[in-house]
Every structure is written in structure tokens, then in C-alpha cells.
N, C-alpha and C positions, 0 to 999 in steps of 0.2 A: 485799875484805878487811873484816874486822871493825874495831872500835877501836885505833888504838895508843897508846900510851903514851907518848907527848909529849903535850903542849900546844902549840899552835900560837897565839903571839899578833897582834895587829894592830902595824904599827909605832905607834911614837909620834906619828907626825903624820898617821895616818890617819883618815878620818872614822868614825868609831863609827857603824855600823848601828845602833842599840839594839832594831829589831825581830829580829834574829835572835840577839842574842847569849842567852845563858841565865844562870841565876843563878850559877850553877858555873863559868862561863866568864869573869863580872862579877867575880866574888869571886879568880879567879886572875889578873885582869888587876889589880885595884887591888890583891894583896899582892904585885906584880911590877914596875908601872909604877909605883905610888905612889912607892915609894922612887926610882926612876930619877930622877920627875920633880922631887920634892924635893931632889935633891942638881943636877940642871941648876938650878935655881933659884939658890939655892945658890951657886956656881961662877959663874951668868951675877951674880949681886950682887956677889961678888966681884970679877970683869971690871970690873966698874962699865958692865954692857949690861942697865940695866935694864926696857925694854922685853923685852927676852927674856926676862928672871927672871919678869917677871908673867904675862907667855903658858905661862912652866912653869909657873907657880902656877894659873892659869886653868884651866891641864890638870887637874893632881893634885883643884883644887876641882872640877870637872868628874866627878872619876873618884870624889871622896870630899868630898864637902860639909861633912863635920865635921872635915876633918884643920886641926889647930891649926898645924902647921908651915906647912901652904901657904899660910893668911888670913895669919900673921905675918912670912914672907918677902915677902909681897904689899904689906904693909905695910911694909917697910922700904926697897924698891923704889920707890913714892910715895914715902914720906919723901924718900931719896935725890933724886926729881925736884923736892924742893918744893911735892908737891900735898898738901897739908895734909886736905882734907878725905879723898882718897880713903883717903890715910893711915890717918887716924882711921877711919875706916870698917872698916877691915880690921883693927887693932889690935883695937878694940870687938869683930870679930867674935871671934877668936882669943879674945882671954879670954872673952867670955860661952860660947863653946866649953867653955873651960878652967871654968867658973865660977865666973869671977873671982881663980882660982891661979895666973895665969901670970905672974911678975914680972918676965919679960923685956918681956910686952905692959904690964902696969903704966906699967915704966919709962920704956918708948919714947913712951908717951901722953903722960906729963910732960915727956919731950926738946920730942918734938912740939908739945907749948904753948907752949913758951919760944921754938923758931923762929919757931913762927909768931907769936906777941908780938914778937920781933925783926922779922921780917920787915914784918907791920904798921906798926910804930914809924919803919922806914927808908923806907917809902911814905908815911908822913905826912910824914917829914921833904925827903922829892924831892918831895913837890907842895906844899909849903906849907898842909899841912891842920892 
């Protein structure tokens, strides 16, 4: 038979061939997955399962390197664990993404300083530094 007329995608937890897929195939897959995997993100922050939220976001950045929503759910995912740096990392990326527009990543940067000043301040104060 010729061509049909579906689209046939990969699951979401499947490994990506990238030598066989095509640009057409690339491009139907991130405006189909992207969203899936943004809103698992999403939903797993919500849960408070955040190891899961970041492996959604790992995905979607995987599938789209510049989506602003997957570095700033990724970022709030660390936040949530208290890793400060990867936090920051991911915030910084999301707005330089946005360039420098995004005042949810703004915000969270400056949440982000204050915990982690709290959190310093209560390590100084449990070891007598």
C-alpha cells in the first residue's frame, strides 16, 4: 500500500532513533508530545513527585530545547527538592529563553535567594559557624 493518513507516533517512553526519524516526523512529534509532556510535568509537581516532573521536563527539553515551560517547571521541581543550584540553573535558563520577559522565572529566582539565604543561615546556625 501507498501512504496513509495517520501519523504513527513513538510512545513517550520510547527511545528516540533520531537516525530514522525525518524532519516532518520530528516536527509532528514535538507539536503532539510537547504539550503531553508539559502538562505530565505539570500534574507530577503537583503530586509533589518531583523526580518525575523533571524526567517530563528532561523529555519535552529533549524534544525542544527552547521551550520555556519545560526549563521553568524543571526549575520548580529542584526548588521544591531544595537544590538551589540546579534550580537556578534552569530558572536562568527559562528567562534567557524568554529574554529576560518571564516574571514568573524573575520571581522564583528571588524566592530562590531568600531560601537558599534561609537555608545557609540555619546551617550556620547547627554547626556553630
Amino acid at each position: 500500500g501507498g501512504k496513509g493518513g495517520g501519523q504513527v507516533l513513538r510512545p513517550l517512553n520510547a527511545p528516540a532513533d533520531k537516525t530514522e526519524e525525518t524532519e516532518e516526523e520530528k516536527a509532528y512529534r514535538k507539536k503532539v508530545q510537547l504539550p503531553c509532556l508539559l502538562n505530565i510535568a505539570a500534574c507530577k509537581l503537583k503530586l509533589g513527585e518531583k523526580k518525575a516532573a523533571i524526567d517530563a521536563c528532561n523529555k519535552a527539553i529533549d524534544l525542544d530545547p527552547s521551550s520555556v515551560k519545560a526549563h521553568y517547571r524543571k526549575g520548580s521541581a529542584y526548588a521544591d527538592m531544595c537544590l538551589f543550584e540546579e534550580a537556578r540553573a534552569a530558572f536562568q535558563r527559562a528567562l534567557d529563553l524568554d529574554k529576560g520577559e518571564n516574571a514568573d522565572a524573575k520571581r522564583e529566582l528571588v524566592k530562590l535567594q531568600k531560601a537558599q539565604d534561609k537555608s545557609d543561615k540555619q546551617q550556620r546556625k547547627a554547626f556553630g559557624n
